[in-house]
C-alpha positions in Angstrom: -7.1 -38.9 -7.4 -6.6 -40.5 -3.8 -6.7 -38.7 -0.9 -3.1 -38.2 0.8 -3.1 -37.5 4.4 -5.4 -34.4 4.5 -6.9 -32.6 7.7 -10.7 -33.3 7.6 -13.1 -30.3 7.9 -13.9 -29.2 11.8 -17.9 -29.6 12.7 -19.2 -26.0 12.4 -16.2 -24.3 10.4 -17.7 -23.2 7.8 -15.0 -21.2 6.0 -10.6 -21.0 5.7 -9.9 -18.0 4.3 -6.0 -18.8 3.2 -3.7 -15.5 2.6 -0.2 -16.1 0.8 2.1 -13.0 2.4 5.4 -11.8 2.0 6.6 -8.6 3.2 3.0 -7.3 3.4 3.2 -5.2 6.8 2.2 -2.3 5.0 -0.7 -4.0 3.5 -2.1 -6.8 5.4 -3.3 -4.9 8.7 -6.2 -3.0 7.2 -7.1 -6.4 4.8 -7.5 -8.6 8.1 -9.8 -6.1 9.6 -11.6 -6.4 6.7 -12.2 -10.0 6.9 -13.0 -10.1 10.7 -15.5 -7.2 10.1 -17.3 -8.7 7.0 -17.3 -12.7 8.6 -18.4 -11.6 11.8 -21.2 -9.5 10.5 -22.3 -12.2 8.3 -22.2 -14.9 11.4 -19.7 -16.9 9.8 -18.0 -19.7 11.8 -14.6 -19.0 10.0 -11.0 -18.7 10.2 -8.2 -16.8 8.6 -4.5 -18.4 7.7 -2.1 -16.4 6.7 1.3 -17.8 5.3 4.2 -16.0 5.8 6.3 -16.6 2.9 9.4 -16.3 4.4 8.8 -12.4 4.6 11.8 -10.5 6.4 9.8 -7.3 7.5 7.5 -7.4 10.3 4.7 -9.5 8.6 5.0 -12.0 11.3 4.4 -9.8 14.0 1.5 -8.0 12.7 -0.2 -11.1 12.5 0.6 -12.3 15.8 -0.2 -9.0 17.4 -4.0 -8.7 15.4 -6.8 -8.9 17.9 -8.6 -11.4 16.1 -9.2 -14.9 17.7 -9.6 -16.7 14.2 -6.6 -15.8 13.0 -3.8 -18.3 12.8 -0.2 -17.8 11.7 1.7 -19.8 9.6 5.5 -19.4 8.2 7.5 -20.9 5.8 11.4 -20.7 7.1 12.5 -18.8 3.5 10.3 -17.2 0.3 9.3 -20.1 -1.8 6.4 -18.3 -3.5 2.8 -18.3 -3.6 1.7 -21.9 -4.7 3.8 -23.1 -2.3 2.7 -21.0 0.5 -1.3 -21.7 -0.2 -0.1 -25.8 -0.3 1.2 -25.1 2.9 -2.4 -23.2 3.9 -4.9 -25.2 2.4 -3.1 -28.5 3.6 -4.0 -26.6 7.3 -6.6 -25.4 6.8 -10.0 -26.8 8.7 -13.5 -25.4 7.0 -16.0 -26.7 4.9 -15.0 -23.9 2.6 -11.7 -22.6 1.1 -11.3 -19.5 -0.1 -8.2 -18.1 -1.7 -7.1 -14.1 -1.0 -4.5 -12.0 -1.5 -3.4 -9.9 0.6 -4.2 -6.4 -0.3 -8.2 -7.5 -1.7 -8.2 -6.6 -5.0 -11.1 -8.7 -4.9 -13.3 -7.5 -2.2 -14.4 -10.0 0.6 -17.8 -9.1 -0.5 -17.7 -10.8 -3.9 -17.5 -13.9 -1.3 -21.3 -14.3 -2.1 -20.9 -14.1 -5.9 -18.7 -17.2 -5.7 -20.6 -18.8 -2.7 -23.9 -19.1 -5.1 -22.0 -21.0 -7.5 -20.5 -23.5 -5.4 -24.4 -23.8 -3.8 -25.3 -24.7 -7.0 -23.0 -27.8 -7.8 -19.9 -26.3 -8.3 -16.5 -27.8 -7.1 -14.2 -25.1 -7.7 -14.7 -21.5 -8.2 -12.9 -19.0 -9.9 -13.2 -15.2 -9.9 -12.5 -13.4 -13.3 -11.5 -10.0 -14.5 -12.5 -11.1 -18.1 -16.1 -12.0 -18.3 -19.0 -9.4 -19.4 -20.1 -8.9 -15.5 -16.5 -8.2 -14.2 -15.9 -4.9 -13.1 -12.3 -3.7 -13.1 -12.4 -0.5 -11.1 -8.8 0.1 -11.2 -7.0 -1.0 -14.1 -3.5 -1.8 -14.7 -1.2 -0.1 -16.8 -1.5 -1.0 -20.4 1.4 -3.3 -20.7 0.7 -5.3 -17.9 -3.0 -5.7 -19.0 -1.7 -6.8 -22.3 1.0 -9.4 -21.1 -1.7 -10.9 -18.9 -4.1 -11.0 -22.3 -0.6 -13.2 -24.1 -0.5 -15.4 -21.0 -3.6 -16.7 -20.7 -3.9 -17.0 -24.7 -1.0 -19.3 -24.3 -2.8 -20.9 -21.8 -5.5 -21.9 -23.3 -3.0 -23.3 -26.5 -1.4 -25.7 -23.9 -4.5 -27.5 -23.1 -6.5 -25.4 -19.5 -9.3 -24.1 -22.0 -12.6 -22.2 -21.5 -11.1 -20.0 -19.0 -10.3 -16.5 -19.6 -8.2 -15.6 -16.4 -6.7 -18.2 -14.2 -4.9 -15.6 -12.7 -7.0 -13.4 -10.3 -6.2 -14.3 -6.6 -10.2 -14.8 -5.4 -11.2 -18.9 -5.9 -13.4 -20.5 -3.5 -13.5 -24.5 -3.5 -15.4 -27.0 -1.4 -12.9 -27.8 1.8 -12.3 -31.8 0.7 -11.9 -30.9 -2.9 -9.3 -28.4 -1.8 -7.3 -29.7 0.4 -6.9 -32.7 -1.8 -6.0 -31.1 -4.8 -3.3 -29.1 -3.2 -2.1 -32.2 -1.7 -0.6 -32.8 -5.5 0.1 -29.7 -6.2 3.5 -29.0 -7.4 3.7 -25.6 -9.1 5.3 -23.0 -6.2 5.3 -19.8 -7.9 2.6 -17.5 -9.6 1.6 -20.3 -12.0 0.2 -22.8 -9.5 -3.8 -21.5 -11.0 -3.1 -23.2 -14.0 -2.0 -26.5 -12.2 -4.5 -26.4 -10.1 -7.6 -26.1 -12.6 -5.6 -28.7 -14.3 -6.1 -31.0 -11.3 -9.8 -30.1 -10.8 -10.1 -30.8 -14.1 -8.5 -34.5 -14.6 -10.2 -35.2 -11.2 -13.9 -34.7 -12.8 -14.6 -31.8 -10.4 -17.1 -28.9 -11.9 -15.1 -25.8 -12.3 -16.9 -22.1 -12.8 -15.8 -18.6 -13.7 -17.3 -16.2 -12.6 -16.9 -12.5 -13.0 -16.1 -10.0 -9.6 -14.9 -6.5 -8.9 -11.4 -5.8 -8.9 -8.8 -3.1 -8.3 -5.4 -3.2 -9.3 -2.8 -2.5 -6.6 0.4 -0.3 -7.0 2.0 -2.1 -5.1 1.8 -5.2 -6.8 4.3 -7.8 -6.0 4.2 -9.4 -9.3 7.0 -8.2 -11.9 5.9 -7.7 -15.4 8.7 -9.4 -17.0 10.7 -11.4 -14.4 7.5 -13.4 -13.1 5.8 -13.5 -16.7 8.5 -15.5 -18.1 8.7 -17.9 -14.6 5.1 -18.3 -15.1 5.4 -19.3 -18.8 8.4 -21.9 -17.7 6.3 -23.3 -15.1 3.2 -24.0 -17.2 5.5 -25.6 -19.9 6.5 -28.0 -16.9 3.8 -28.7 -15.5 2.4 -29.2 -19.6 5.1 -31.7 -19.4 4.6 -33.3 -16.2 0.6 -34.1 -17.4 1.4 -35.0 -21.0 -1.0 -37.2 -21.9 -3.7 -37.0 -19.0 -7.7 -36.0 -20.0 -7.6 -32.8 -18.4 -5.7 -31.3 -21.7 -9.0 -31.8 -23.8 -10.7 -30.1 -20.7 
């Protein structure tokens, strides 16, 4: 896979911590306290991007009015959805290290070092998991949603991204390069853009890991149970289409 124009990693910035948000000023305000509390003790060199996905509340604002010097704002003129928004992040993003968040933590920013040791170890691309033996779901969700999420990533694993049991949760952590050149060809733009993404990693050679975190489900999830399933399910049929053929299917 050649590289395509992306921003090269900043001496000393060590992590990007990229945030997909729309309409999350109810959310995001206690989530980027959070972050500057847990980098800053920690001595991180870091900053935080948060995308504003078109958001018509005050999501903006918030940002711009947060005390915190590493935090950078960027905004997307209408709601395109979340793979597109983290393209848009990643592409502008700076560190060494990307990580993925949403915005309300339903992975804490503590389970940074869980995925941190794994990358220190060889891996390329890191994923946080709800469904391995050392997960710990501390909130669940409601039974229906839990079991939709089960179908999905069965399907999944029929259309060729195997070995993974949830491509879904919103915690991944990838070396800076690998990141920002993989979402350089990313195309998915909704909730599906995970499975495009490993995809990538995948035909590229890169190592990718699961790895179980904590994780609490959030009631005000933005995700809806039927609407998004099914635009998820389209969107991995495409993007099976787009990559017919290529050596990440027998990944």
């Amino acid at each position: 896979m050649r590289r395509t124009g992306t921003i090269p990693a900043v001496s000393g910035l060590e992590l990007s911590v990229v945030i997909p948000a729309y309409n999350e000023v109810g959310r995001l305000g206690p989530t980027l306290d959070r972050l500057e509390a847990y980098l800053g003790s920690r001595g991180l060199e870091h900053e935080v991007l948060v995308v504003d996905d078109g958001s018509t509340d005050g999501t903006a604002d918030l940002v711009r009015a947060h005390p915190a010097r590493s935090l950078r704002l960027i905004r997307q003129p209408r709601n395109r959805g979340k793979g597109a928004a983290l393209r848009h992040g990643v592409q502008e993003s700076r560190g060494r290290r990307v990580l993925l968040s949403d915005a309300d933590l339903s992975t804490p920013i503590e389970e940074l070092e869980t995925l941190e040791a794994r990358l220190d170890a060889g891996a390329d691309l890191v994923i946080g998991s709800r469904a391995m033996e050392d997960s710990r779901v501390e909130v669940h969700q409601a039974v229906y949603r839990e079991l939709m999420g089960k179908a999905f990533n069965r399907i999944i694993r029929l259309l060729g991204v195997r070995g993974i049991r949830d491509t879904q949760c919103g915690f991944k952590l990838l070396d800076g390069e690998v990141a920002r050149r993989l979402f350089a060809h990313l195309v998915t733009e909704r909730f599906a853009y995970d499975v495009e993404l490993i995809w990538l990693a995948r035909r590229a050679g890169y190592r990718v890991e699961e790895v179980g975190v904590a994780w609490a489900n959030s009631a005000d999830s933005r995700v809806h149970a039927v609407v998004d399933s099914w635009t998820m399910l389209k969107d991995v049929l495409l993007m099976r289409w787009r990559h017919r053929g290529d050596p990440g299917s027998s990944a």
